[in-house]
C-alpha positions in Angstrom: 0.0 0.0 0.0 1.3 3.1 -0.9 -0.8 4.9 2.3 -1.6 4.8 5.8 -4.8 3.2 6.3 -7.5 5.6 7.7 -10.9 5.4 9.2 -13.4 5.9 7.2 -17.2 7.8 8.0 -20.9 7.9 6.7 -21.6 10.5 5.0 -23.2 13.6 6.4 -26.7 14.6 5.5 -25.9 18.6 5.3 -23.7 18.3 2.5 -23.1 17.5 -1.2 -26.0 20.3 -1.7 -28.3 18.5 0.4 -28.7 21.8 2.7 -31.6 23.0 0.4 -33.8 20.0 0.3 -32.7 19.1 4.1 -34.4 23.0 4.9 -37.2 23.2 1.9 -38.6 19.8 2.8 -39.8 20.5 6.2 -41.0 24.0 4.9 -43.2 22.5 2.5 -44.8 20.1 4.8 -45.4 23.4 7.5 -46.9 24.7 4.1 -49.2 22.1 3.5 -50.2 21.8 7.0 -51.1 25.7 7.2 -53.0 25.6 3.8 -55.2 22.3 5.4 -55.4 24.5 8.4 -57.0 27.1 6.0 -58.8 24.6 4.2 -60.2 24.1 8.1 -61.7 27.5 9.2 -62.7 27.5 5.9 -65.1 24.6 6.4 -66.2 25.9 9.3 -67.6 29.1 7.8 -68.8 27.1 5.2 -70.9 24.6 7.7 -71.9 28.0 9.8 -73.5 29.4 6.6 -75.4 26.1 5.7 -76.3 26.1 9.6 -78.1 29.4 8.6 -80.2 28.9 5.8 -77.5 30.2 3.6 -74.8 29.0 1.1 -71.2 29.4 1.1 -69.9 32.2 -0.2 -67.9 32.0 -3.3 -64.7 33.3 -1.9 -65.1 30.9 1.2 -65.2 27.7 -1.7 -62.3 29.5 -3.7 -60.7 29.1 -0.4 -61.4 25.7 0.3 -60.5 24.8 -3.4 -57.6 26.9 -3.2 -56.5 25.7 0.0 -56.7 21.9 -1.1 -55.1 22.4 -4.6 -52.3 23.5 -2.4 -52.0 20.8 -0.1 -52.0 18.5 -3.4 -49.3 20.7 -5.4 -47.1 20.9 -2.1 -47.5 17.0 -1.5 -46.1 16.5 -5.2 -43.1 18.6 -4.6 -42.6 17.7 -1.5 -42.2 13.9 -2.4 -40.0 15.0 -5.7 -37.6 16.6 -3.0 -37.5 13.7 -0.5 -36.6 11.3 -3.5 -34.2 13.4 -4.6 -32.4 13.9 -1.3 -32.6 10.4 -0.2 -31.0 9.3 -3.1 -28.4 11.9 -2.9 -27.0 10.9 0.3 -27.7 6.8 -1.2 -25.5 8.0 -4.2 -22.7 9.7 -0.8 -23.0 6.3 0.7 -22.2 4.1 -2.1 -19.2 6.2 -3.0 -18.3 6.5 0.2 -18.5 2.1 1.0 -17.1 1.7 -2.9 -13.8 4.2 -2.5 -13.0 2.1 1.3 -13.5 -1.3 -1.0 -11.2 -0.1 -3.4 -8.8 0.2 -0.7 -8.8 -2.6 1.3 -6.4 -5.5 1.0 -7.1 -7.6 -1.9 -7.2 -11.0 0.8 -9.5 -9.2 2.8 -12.4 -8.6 0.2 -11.7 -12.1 -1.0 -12.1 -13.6 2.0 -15.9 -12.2 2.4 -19.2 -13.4 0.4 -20.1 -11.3 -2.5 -23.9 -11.6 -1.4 -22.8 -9.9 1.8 -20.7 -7.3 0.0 -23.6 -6.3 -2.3 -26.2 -6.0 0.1 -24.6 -3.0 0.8 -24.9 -1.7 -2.3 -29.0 -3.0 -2.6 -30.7 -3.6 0.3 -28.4 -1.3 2.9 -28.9 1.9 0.4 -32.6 1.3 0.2 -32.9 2.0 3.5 -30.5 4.5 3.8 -32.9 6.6 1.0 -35.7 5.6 2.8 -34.9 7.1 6.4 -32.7 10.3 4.5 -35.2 10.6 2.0 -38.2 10.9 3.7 -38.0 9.8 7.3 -36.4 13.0 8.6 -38.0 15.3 6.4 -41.0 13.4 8.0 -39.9 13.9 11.5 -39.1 17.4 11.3 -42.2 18.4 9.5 -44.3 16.6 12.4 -42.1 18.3 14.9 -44.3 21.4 13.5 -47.0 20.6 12.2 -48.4 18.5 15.4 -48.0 21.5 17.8 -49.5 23.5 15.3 -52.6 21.7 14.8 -52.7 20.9 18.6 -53.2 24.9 18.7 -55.5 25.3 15.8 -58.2 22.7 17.8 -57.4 24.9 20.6 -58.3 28.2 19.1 -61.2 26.8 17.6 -62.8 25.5 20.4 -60.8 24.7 23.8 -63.1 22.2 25.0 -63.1 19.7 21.9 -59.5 20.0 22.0 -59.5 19.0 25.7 -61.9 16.4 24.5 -59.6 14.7 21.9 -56.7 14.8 23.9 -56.9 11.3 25.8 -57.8 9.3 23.2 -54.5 10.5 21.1 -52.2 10.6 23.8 -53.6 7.1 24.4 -52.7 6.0 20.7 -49.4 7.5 21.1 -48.7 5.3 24.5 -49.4 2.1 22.5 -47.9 3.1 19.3 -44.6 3.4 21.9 -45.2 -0.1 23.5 -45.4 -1.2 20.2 -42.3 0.2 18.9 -40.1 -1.5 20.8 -38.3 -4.5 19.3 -39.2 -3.4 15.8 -35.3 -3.1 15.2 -34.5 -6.5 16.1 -37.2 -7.5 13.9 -35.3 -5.9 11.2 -32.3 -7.2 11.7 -33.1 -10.7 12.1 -34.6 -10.0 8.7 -32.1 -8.2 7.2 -29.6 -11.6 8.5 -32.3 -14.1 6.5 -32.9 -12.0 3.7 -28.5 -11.9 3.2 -28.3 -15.4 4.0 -30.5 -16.1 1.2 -29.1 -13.7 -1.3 -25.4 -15.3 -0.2 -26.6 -18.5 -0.7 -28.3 -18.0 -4.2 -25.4 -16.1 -5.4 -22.8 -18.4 -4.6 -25.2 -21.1 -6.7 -26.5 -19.4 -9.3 -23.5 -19.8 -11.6 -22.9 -23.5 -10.7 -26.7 -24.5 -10.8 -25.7 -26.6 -13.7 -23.0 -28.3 -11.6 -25.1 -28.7 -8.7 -27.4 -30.4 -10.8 -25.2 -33.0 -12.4 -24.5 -33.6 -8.7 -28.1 -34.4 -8.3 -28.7 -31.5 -5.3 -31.4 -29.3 -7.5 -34.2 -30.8 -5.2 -31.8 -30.2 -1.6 -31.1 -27.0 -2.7 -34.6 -25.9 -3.7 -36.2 -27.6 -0.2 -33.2 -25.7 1.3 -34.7 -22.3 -0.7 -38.2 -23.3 0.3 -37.7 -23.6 3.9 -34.9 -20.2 4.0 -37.8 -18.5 2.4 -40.7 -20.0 4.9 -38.9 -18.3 7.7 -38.5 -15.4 5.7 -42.1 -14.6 5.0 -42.7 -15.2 8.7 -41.1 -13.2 10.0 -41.7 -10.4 7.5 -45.5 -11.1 8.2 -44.6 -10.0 11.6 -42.8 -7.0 11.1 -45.5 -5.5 8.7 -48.5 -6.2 10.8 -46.6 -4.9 13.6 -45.9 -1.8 11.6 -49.8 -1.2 10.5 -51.2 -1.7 13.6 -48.3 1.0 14.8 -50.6 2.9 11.8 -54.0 1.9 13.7 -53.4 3.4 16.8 -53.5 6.7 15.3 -56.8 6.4 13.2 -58.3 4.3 16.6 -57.2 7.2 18.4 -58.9 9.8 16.2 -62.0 7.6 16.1 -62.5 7.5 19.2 -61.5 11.6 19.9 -63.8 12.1 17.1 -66.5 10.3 18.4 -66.1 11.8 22.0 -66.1 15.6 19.9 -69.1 14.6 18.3 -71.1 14.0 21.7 -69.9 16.9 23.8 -70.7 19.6 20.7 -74.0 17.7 21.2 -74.1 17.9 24.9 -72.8 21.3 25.2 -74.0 23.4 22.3 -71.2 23.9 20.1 -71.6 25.5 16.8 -71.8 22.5 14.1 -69.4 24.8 12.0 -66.3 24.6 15.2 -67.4 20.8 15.7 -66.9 20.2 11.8 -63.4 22.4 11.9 -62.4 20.9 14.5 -62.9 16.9 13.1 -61.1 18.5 9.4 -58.5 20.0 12.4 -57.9 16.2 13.6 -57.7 14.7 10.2 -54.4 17.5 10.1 -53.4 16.1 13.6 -53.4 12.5 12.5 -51.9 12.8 9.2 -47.9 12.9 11.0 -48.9 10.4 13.9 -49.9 7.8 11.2 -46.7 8.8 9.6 -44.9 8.0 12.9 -45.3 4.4 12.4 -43.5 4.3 8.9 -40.7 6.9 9.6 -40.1 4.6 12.8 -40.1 1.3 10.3 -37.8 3.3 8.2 -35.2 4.9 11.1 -35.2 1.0 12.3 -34.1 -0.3 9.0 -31.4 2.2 8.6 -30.0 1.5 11.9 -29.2 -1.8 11.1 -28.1 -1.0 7.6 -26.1 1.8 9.4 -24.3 -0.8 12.0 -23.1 -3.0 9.1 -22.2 -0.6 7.1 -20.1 0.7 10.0 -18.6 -2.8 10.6 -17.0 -2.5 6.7 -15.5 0.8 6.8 -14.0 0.1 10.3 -12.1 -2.3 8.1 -8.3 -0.9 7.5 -8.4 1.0 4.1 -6.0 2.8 2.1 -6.3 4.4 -1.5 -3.2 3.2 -3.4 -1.3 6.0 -5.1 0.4 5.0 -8.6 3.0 7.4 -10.1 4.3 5.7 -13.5 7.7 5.7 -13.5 8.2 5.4 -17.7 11.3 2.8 -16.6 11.9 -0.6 -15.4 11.9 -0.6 -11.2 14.1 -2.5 -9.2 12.6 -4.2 -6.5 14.0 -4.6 -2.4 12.5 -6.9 0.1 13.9 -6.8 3.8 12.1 -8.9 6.5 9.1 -9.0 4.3 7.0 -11.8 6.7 5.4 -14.5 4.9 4.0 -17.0 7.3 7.0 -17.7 9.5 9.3 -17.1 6.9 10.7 -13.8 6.4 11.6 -12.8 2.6 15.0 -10.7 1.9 15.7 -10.2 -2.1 16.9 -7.7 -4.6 15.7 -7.9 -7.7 17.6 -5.3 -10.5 15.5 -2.8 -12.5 14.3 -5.2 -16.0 14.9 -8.3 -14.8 13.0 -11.5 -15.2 12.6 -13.2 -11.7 10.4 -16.4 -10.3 9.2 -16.5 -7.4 8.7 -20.6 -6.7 8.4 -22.9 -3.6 6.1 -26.1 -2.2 2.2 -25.6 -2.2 1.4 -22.9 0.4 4.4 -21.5 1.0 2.9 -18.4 0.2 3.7 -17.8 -3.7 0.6 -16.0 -4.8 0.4 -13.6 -1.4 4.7 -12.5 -1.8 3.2 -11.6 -5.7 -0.2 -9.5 -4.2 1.7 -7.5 -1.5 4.8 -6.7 -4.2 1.5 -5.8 -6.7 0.3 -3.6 -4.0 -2.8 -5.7 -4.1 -2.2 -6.4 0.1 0.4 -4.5 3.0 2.4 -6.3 5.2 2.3 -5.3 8.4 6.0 -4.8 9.1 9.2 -5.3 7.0 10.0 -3.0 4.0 9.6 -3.3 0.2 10.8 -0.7 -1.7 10.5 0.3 -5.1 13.6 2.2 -6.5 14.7 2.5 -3.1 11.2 4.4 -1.8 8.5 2.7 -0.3 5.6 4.8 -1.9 4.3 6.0 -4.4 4.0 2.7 -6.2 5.1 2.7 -9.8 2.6 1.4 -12.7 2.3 -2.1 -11.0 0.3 -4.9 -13.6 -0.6 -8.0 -12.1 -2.2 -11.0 -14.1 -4.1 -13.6 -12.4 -6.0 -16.4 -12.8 -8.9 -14.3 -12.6 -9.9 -12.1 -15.3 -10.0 -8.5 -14.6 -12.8 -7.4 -17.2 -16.2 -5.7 -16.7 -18.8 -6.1 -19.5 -18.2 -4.3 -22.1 -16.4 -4.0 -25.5 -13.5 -5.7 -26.1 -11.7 -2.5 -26.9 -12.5 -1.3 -23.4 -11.4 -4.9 -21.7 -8.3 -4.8 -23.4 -7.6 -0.7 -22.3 -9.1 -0.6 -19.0 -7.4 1.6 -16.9 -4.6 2.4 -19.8 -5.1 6.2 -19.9 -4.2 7.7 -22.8 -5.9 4.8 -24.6 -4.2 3.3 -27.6 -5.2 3.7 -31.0 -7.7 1.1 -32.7 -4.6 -0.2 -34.8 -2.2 -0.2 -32.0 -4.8 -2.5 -29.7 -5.3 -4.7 -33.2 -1.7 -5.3 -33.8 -1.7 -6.7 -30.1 -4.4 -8.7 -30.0 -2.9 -10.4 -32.8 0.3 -10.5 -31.7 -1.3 -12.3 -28.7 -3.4 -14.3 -30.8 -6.8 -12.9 -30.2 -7.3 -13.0 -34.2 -10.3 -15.7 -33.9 -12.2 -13.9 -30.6 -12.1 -10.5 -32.8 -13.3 -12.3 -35.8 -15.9 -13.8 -33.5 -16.9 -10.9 -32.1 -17.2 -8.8 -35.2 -13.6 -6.9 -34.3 -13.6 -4.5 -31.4 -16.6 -3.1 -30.6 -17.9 -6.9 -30.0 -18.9 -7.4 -26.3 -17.3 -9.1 -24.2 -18.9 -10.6 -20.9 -17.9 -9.9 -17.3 -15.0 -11.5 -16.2 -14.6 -12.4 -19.8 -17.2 -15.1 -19.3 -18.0 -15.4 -22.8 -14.2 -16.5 -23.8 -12.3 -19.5 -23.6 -10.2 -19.5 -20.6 -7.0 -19.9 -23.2 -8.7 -16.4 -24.8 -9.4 -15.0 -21.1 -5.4 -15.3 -20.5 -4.8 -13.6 -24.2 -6.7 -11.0 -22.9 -4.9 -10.3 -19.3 -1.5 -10.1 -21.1 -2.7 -8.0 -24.4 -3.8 -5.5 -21.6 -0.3 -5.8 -19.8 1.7 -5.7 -23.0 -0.4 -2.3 -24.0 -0.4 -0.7 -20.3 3.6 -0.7 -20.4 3.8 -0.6 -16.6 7.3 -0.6 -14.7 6.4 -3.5 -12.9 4.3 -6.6 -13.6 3.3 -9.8 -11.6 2.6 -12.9 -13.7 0.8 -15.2 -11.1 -1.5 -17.6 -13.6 -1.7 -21.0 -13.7 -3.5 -21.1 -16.8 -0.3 -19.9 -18.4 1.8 -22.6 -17.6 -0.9 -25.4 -18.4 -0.8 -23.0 -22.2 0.8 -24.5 -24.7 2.5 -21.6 -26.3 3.5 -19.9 -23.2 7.0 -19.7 -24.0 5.7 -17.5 -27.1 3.5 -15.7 -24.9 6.2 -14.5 -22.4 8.6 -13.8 -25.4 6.1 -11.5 -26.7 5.6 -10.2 -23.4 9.1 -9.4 -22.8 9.7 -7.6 -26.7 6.7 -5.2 -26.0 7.6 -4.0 -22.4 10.0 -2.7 -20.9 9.5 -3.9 -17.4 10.9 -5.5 -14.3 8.7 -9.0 -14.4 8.3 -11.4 -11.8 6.4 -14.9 -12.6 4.9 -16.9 -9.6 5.1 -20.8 -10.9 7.1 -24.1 -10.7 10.9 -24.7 -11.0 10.7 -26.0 -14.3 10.4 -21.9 -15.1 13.4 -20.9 -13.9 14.9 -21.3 -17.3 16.3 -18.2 -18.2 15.3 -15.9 -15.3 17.3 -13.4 -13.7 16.2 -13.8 -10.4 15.3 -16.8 -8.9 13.0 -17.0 -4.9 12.8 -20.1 -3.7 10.2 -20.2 -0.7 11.2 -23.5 0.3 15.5 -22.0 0.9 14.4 -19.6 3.7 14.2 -21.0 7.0 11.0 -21.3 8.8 10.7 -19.2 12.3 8.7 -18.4 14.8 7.0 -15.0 13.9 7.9 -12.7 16.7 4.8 -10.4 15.4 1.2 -12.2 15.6 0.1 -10.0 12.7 2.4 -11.7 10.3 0.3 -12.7 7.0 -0.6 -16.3 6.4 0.5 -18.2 4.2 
């Protein structure tokens, strides 16, 4: 790594240009509360004046009108807003969790589930927009508009608001008893809903294998069952969450009810008894609300705490100058296991690094890569420890992203080649019949260059290192020493760059290289640091 590791945070709400919507979102629903607060004293003149023999007054509907087309406009904009801002900060976060990926030791990501890994990026976002987009505009907006509609019944009548008072504050007791243990509800769902996203992920692209093994009917009773619990549960959470959304309206029944009989009982003026029933519809609009902004805040707590758990993770950008040479290469007290690796290897030579199975081949070639950090001895590149030069490493994996074959064979090569220049490669390479196949360059190519043959996939790793011209490049394929022409291949590897190259394979390679690491020559010890890596 080529930087200390640092801590990394969620992002912040206020920021990115958030501040507007953050401050016109609660503004809009105080707006839309005091145009149905309008809307109210307007009924009431408008039941007053039927209470007299009379009709409404044409200004008084143009208000009600008015005041309702309002409401409408503002509830449009307000949810346009809230979408946009919760999937503002959704866009912070997945920068934010992608960048700290980026970063992290190469064994590290390995070592977790890629179901895991992207249910931050599908399920853990969607409650992140959820809670940013329109959970705290929600909350703040009640934090107004419920005092203000407490008042409004107050000024229109204090004894119907004295009336209707129990009953809510009643509905608001249980809506709290009920609240409770709704966010371990969602995180024993959130656990069952990754556990079957892990598991369907790590099948899907051997269901074909599976089958031949004669497990599609385990698997699928396996699915069945996963998914009975699932449901469950999730049947659980909901009803919990809409009778957390019954309280309210039971609440305003009942208050409703009790405002009916004491306007009866005491005389009140049927146009402040309707008010005051349009004034409670205002009053339970944010309380209903409650129960959904409290689903939401619970899912993004537990979306919050894993999310957490990765970017506590050590993480470090790595920072690549080119060097436009060949690099030599120094290893002191570089811990592999209990070994510890000292070596020099001069500026363009050709070196193999070899030894017995696990002795820790492939992990000396991802820390010199810069793919992982030791976490003491030195390596040093020219004599400096950072920045690292242009490093290429070629595994057995192939590092390509859907797309055209032009891009797989130039991604990350900035200034990109010209079309002839990436030709004259890919022929040189052999990659003649897959552009032929694929109707030359602008033919797709699948991800991880799943649509090749894995003799084509390799073809494709080194055209991309032959055209990249780093100073450095790690050769750590099997694939290329089961190939038949690799003796070509590295020959054409070696006329087109101008490199320091290390390979990562058997003895039988140490024909004509420089440099030769044998694991198996350095003595084994005890590792007087417990963080030494693995072999």
């Amino acid at each position: 790594m080529s930087g200390e590791p640092t801590q990394a945070h969620l992002p912040k709400l206020l920021e990115r240009g958030r501040i507007g919507d953050a401050v016109l979102i609660p503004a809009l629903g105080v707006a839309q509360a005091l145009a149905l607060g309008v809307g109210a004293f307007a009924t009431r003149d408008a039941f007053t004046a039927l209470h007299g023999n009379g009709s409404p007054t044409l200004a008084n509907l143009a208000v009600l009108v008015g005041a309702g087309l309002t409401a409408a406009g503002i509830e449009v904009l307000s949810r346009q807003r809230s979408e946009a801002l919760g999937q503002s900060y959704a866009l912070s976060l997945r920068h934010v969790l992608y960048d700290h990926l980026a970063g992290m030791d190469r064994r590290e990501v390995a070592a977790r589930r890629v179901g895991s890994l992207s249910l931050r990026f599908v399920g853990d976002l969607s409650a992140a927009r959820g809670w940013f987009g329109r959970g705290v505009s929600r909350i703040l907006t009640a934090l107004v508009v419920l005092p203000a509609a407490a008042l409004v019944l107050y000024l229109l009548n204090p004894l119907l608001a004295a009336v209707a008072t129990p009953p809510i504050l009643l509905s608001l007791l249980g809506m709290l008893a009920l609240a409770i243990g709704l966010q371990d509800r969602h995180r024993s769902l959130r656990g069952q809903r990754a556990s079957i996203s892990i598991a369907m992920m790590e099948r899907i692209a051997i269901a074909p294998d599976l089958d031949l093994l004669d497990r599609t009917d385990r698997e699928l009773a396996a699915l069945d069952d996963d998914g009975a619990v699932l449901r469950r549960n999730a049947v659980a959470r909901i009803s919990r969450v809409g009778l957390l959304r019954m309280l309210p309206q039971a609440g305003a029944a009942v208050a409703g009810a009790a405002m009916l009989w004491v306007s009866g009982r005491a005389g009140v003026a049927p146009g402040e008894t309707a008010a005051g029933l349009a004034v409670l519809g205002i009053l339970i609009i944010p309380l209903r609300e409650f129960a959904e902004v409290w689903d939401q805040y619970c899912a993004w707590r537990v979306a919050r705490e894993k999310a957490l758990e990765l970017l506590a993770r050590p993480s470090a950008r790595r920072h690549v100058v080119p060097q436009g040479h060949p690099v030599g290469l120094r290893l002191v007290g570089l811990p592999l296991g209990p070994r510890r690796i000292d070596a020099e290897i001069p500026p363009g030579a050709l070196a193999l690094i070899t030894g017995p199975p696990g002795s820790g081949k492939s992990l000396l070639g991802q820390l010199i890569a810069g793919l992982d950090h030791a976490p003491h001895g030195t390596l040093l590149y020219d004599g400096q420890a950072a920045p690292l030069p242009r490093i290429l490493h070629v595994g057995d994996r192939s590092i390509a992203i859907q797309g055209s074959l032009r891009r797989t064979l130039t991604l990350g090569i900035e200034p990109r080649p010209g079309r002839r220049d990436i030709e004259r490669a890919a022929r040189t390479f052999g990659l003649a019949p897959l552009m032929t196949r694929l109707d030359g360059l602008l033919g797709r190519v699948g991800e991880a260059a799943r649509t090749a043959s894995d003799s084509e996939a390799l073809r494709l790793d080194l055209t991309r290192a032959a055209l990249s011209r780093p100073d450095v490049m790690v050769i750590d394929a099997v694939r290329l020493w089961s190939d038949p022409e690799q003796a070509a291949l590295l020959g054409h590897l070696r006329r087109l760059t101008d490199c320091t190259m290390l390979l990562i394979g058997p003895p039988a390679a140490a024909i004509a290289c420089d440099v030769i690491i044998d694991l198996a020559e350095y003595p084994v010890a005890p590792s007087p640091d417990a963080r030494a890596l693995p072999s």
